[in-house]
N, CA, C and O atoms as a GROMACS GRO file, in nm:
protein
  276
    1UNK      N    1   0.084  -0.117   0.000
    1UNK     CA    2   0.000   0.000   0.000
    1UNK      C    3   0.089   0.124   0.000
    1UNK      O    4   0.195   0.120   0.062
    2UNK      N    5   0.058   0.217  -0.055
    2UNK     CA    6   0.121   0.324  -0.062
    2UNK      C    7   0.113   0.438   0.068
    2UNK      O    8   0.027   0.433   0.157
    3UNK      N    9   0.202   0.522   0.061
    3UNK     CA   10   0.232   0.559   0.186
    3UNK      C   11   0.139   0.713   0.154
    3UNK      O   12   0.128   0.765   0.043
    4UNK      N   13   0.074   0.769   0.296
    4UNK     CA   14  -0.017   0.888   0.267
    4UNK      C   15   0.056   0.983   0.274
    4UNK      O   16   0.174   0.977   0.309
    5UNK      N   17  -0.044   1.144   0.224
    5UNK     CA   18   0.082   1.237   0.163
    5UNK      C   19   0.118   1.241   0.317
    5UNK      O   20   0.237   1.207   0.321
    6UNK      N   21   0.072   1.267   0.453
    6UNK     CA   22   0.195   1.318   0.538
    6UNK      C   23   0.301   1.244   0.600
    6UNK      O   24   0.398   1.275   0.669
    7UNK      N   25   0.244   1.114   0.547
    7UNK     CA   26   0.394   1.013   0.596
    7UNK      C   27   0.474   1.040   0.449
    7UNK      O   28   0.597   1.050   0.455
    8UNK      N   29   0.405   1.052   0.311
    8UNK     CA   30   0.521   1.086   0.237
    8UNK      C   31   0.626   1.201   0.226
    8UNK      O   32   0.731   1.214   0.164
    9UNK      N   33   0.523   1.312   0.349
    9UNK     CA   34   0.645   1.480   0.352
    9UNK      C   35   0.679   1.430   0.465
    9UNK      O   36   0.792   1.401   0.428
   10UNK      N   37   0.676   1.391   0.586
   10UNK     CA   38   0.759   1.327   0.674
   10UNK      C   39   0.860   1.272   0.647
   10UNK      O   40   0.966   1.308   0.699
   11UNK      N   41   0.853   1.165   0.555
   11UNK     CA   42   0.952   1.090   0.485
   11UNK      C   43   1.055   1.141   0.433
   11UNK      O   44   1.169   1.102   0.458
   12UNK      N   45   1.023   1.241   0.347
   12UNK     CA   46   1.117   1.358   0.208
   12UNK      C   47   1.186   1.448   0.367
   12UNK      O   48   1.308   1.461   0.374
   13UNK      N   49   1.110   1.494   0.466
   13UNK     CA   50   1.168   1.614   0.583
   13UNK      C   51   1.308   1.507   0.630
   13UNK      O   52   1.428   1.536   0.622
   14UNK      N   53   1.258   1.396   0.672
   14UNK     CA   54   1.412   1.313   0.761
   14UNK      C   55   1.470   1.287   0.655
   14UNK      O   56   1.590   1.304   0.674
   15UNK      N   57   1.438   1.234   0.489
   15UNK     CA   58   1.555   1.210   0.414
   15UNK      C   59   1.653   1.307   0.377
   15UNK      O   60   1.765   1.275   0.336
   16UNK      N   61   1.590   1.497   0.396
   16UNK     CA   62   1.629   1.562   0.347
   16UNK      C   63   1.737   1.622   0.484
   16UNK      O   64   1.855   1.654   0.468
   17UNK      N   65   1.687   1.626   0.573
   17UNK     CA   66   1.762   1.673   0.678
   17UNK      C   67   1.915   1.693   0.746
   17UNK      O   68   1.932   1.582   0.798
   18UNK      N   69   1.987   1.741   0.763
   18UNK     CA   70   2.077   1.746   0.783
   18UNK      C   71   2.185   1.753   0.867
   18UNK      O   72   2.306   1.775   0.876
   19UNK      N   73   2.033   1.708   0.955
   19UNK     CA   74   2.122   1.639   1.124
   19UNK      C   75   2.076   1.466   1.093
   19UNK      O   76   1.972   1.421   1.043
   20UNK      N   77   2.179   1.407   1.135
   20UNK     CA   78   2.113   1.226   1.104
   20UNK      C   79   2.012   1.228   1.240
   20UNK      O   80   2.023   1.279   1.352
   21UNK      N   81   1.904   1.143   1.173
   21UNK     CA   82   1.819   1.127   1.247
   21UNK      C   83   1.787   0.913   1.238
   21UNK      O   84   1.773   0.838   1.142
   22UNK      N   85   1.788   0.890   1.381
   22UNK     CA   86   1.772   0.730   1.391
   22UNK      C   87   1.664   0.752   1.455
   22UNK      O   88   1.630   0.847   1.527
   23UNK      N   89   1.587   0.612   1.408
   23UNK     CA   90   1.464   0.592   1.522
   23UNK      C   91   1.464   0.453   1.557
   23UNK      O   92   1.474   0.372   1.465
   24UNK      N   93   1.454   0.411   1.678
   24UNK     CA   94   1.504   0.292   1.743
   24UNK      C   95   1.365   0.229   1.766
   24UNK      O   96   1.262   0.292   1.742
   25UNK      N   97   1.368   0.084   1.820
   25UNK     CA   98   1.194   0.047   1.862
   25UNK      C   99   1.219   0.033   2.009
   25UNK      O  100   1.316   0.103   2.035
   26UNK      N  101   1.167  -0.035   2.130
   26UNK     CA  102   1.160  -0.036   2.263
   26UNK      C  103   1.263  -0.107   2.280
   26UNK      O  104   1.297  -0.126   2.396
   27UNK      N  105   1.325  -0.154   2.196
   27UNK     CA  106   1.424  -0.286   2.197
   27UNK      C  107   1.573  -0.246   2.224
   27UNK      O  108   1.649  -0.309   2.298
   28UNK      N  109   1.608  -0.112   2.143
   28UNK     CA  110   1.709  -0.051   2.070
   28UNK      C  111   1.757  -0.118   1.939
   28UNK      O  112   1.873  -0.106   1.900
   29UNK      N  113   1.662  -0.190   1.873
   29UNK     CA  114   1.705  -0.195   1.737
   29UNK      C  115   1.594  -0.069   1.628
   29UNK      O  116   1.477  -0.038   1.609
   30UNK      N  117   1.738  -0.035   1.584
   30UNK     CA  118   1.724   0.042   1.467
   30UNK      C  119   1.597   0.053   1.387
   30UNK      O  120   1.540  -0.054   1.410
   31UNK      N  121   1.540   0.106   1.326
   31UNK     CA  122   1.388   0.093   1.289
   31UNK      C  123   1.447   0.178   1.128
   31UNK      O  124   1.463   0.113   1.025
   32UNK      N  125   1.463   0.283   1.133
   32UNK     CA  126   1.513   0.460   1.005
   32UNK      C  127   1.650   0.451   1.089
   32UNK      O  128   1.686   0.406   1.198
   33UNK      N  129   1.709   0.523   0.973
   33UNK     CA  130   1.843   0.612   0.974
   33UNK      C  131   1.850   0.695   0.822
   33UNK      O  132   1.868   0.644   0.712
   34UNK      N  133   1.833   0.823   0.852
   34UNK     CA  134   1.849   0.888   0.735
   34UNK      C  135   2.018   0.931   0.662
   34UNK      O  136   2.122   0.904   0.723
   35UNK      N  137   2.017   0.988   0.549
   35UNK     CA  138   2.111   0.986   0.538
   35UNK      C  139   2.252   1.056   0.559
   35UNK      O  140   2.363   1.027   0.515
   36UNK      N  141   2.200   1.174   0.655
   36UNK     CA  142   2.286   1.224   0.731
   36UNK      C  143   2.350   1.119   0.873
   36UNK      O  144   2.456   1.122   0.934
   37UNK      N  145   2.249   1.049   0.883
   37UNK     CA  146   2.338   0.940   0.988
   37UNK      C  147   2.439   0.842   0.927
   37UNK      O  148   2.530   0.788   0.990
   38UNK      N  149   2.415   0.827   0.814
   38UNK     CA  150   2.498   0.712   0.746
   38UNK      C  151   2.605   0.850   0.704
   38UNK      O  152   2.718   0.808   0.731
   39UNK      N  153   2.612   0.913   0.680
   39UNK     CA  154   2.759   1.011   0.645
   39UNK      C  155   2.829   1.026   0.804
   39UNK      O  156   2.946   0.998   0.831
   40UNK      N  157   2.723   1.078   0.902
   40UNK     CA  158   2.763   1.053   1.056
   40UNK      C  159   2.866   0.959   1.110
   40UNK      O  160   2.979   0.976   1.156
   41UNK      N  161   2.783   0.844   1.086
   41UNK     CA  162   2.772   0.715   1.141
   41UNK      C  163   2.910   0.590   1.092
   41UNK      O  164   2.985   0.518   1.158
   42UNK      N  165   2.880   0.625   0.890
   42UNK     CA  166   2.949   0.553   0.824
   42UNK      C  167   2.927   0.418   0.825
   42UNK      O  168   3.020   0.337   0.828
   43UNK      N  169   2.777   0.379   0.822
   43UNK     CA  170   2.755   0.296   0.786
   43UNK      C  171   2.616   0.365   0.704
   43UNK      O  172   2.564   0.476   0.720
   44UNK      N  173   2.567   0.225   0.584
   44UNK     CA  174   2.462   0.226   0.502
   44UNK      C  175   2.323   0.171   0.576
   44UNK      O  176   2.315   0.064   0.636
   45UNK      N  177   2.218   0.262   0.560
   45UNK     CA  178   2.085   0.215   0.617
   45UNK      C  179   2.106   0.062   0.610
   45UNK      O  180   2.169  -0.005   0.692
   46UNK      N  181   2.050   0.022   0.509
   46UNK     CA  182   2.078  -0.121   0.456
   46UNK      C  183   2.130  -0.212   0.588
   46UNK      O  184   2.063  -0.299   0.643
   47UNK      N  185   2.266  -0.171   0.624
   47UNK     CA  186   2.338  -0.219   0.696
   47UNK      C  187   2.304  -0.217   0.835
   47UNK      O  188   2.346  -0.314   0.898
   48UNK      N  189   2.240  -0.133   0.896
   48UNK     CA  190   2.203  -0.080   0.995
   48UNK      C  191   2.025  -0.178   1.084
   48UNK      O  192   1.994  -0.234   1.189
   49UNK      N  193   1.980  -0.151   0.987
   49UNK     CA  194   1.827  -0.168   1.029
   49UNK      C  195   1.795  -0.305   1.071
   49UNK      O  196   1.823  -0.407   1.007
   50UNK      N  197   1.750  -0.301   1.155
   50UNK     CA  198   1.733  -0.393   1.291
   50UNK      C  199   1.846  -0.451   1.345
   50UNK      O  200   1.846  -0.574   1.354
   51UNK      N  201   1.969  -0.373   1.393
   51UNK     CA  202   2.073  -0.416   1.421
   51UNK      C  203   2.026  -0.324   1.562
   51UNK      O  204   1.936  -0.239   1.559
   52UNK      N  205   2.099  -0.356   1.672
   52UNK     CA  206   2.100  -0.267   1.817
   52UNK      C  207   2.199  -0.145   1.770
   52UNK      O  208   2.292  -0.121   1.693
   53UNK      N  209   2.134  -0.096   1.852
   53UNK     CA  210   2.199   0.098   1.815
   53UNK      C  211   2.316   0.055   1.917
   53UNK      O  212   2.411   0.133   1.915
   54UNK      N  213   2.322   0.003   1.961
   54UNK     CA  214   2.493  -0.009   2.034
   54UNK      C  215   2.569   0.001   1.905
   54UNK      O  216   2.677   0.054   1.931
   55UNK      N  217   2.561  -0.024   1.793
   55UNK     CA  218   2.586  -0.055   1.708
   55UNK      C  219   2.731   0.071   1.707
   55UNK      O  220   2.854   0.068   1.702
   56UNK      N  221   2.672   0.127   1.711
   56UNK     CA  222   2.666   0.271   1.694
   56UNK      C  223   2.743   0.329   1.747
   56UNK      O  224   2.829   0.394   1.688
   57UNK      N  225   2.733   0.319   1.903
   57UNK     CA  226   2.791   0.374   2.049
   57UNK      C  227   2.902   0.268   2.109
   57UNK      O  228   2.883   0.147   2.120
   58UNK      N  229   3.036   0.347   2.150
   58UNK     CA  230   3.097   0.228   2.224
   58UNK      C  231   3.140   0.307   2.385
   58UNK      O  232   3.108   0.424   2.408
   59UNK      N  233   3.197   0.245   2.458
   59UNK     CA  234   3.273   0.290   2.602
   59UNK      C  235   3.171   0.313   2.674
   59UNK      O  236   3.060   0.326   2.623
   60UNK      N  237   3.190   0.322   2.789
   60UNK     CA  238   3.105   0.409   2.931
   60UNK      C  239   3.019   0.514   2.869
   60UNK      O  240   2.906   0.532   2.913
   61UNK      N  241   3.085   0.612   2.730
   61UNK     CA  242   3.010   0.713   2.728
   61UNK      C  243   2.851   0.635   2.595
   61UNK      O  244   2.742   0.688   2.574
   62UNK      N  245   2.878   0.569   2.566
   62UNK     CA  246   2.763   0.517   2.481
   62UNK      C  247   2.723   0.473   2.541
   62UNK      O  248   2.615   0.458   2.483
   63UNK      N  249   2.707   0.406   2.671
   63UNK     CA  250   2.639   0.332   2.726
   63UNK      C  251   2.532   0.421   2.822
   63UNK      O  252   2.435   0.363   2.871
   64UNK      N  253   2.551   0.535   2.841
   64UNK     CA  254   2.485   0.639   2.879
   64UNK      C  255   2.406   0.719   2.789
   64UNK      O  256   2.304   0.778   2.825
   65UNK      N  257   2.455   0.722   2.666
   65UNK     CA  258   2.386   0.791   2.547
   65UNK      C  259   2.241   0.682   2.509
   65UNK      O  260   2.133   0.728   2.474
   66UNK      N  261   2.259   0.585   2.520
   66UNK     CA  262   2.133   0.472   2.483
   66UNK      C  263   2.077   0.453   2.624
   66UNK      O  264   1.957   0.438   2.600
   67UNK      N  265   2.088   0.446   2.729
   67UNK     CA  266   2.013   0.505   2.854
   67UNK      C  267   1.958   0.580   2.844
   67UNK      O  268   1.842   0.555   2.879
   68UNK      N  269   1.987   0.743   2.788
   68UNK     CA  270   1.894   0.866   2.810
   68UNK      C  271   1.808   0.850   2.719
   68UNK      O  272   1.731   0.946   2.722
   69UNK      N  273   1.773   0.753   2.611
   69UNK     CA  274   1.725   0.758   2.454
   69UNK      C  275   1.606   0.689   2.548
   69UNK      O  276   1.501   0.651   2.497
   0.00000   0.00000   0.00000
């Protein structure tokens, strides 16, 4: 099914954006990553999605950054 127009300008706002934006599920796996996170990040959506956002984060200080999330 096709997606409605405000999930399709939602869609175009995070692809276009230029802070990376992730959205995680209750789990901390990955759900979106636009493509300012993959220039961020340095990895490819593709690569990313449903992987744990630890993925992402390493040391004491990531482990606090996915706490406050």
């Amino acid at each position: 099914m096709a997606a409605s127009k405000p999930e399709s300008i939602l869609a175009a706002i995070v692809a276009s954006a230029v802070d990376g934006i992730i959205v995680i599920d209750a789990r901390g796996r990955i759900e979106a990553f636009n493509p300012a996170a993959e220039r961020l990040f340095g990895y490819n959506e593709t690569d990313v999605i449903g992987r744990n956002v630890n993925l992402l984060v390493n040391g004491a200080s990531g482990i606090a950054v996915v706490r406050a999330i």
